[in-house]
C-alpha positions in Angstrom: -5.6 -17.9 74.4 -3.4 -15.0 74.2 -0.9 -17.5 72.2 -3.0 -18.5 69.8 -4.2 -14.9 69.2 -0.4 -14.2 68.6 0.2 -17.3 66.5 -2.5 -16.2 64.1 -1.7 -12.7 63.8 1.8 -13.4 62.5 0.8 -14.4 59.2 -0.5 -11.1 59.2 2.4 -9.4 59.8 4.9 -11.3 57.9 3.0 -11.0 54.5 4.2 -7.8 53.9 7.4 -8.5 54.3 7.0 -11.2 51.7 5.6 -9.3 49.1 8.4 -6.6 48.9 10.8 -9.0 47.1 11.7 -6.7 44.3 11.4 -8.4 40.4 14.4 -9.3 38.4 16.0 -6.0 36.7 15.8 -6.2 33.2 19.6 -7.2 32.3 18.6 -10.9 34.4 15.8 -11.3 32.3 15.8 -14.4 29.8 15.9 -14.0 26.0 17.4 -13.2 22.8 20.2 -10.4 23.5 20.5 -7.7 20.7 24.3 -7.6 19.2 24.7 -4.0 20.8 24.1 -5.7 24.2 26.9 -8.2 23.0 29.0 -5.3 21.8 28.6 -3.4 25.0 29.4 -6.5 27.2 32.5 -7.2 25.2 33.8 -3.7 25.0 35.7 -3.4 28.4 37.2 -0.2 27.7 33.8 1.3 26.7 35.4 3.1 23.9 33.2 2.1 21.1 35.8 0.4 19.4 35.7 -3.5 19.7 39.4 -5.1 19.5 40.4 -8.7 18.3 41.1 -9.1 22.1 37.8 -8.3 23.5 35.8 -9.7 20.7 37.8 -13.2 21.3 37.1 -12.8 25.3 33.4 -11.7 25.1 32.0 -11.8 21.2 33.2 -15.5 19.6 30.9 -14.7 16.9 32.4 -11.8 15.9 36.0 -13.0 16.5 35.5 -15.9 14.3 34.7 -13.1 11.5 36.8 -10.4 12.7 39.1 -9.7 9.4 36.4 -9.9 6.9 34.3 -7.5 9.8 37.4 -5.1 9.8 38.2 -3.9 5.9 39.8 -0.8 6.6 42.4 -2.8 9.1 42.1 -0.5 11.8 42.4 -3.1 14.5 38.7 -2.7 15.6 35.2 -3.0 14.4 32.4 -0.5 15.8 28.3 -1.4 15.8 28.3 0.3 12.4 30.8 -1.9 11.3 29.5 -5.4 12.8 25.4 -4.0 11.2 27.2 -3.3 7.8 28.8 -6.5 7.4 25.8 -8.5 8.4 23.8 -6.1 6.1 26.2 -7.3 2.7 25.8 -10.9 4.6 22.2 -10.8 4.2 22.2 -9.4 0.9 24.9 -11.4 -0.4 22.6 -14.6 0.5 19.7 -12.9 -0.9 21.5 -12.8 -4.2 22.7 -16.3 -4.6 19.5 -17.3 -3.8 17.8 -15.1 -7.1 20.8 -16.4 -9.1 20.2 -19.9 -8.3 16.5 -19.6 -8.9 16.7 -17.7 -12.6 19.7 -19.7 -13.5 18.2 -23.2 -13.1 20.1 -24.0 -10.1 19.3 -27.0 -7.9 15.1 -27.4 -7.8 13.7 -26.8 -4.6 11.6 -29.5 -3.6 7.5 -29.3 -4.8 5.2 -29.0 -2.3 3.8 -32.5 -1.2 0.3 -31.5 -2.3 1.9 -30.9 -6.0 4.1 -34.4 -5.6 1.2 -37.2 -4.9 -2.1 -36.3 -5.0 -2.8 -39.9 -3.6 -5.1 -42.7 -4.4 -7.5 -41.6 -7.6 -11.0 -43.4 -7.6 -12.4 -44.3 -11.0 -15.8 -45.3 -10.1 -14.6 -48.9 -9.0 -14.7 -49.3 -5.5 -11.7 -51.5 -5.5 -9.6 -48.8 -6.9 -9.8 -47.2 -3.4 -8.9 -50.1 -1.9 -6.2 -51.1 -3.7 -3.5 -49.0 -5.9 -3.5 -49.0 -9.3 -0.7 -50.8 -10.9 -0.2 -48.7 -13.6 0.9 -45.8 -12.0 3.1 -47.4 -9.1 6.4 -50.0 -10.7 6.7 -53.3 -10.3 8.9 -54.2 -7.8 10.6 -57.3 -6.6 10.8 -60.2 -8.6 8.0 -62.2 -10.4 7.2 -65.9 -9.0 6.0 -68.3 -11.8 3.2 -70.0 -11.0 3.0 -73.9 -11.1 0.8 -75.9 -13.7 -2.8 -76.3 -12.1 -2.0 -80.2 -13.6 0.7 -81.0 -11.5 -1.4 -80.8 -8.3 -4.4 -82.5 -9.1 -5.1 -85.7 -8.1 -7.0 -88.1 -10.0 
């Protein structure tokens, strides 16, 4: 008896135990990383000052841009310097996209409920049921039709 007293009890006592498991700090957490948490993971000399080097080891996307990223060619790019560049980015796109609309540039698309409003119904119930020829082309080829003589039998 005294066993089974003991082997209930331990649930007891180990539950506790289980529930203390600390959560995951917030650095393990999943999600979208802000570019100063790249910047700070990349800069190992925690200077504030991002070089080629460390930007190839830890920023790829920032390497890959790193001249155009650095126009006073110091040899580094700061967070002011990486927010700056992907500010004239932004408004760079911005602007190409006004030009291209006030200039005539390639249409964008209509919406589909401007392009085809779909079947119209004039009051015949067969034009529901099947399109109207005059608005949709002929396609494919047009197949004669034999003589209604030639198969008649007399």
């Amino acid at each position: 008896m005294r066993l089974l007293h003991a082997l209930l009890l331990i649930p007891l006592f180990s539950a506790p135990v289980l529930a203390q498991t600390a959560p995951p700090p917030a650095a393990e957490q999943h999600g979208r990383r802000s570019a100063a948490d790249h910047f700070a993971d990349a800069n190992t000399t925690h200077d504030g000052r991002l070089t080629l080097a460390q930007a190839t080891a830890g920023y790829k996307s920032i390497a890959k841009s790193f001249t155009q990223i650095d126009v006073n060619r110091r040899g580094y790019v700061t967070v002011d310097d990486i927010k700056a560049w992907k500010a004239a980015k932004k408004a760079a796109r911005q602007a190409a996209r006004q030009a291209a609309a006030t200039a005539g540039g390639a249409p964008r698309p209509a919406p589909a409920a401007a392009r085809d409003p779909g079947p119209r119904a004039s009051g015949n119930w067969t034009d529901m049921i099947v399109p109207s020829t005059l608005d949709s082309p002929q396609i494919g080829v047009d197949v004669p039709t034999a003589p209604l003589g030639l198969f008649h039998r007399s």
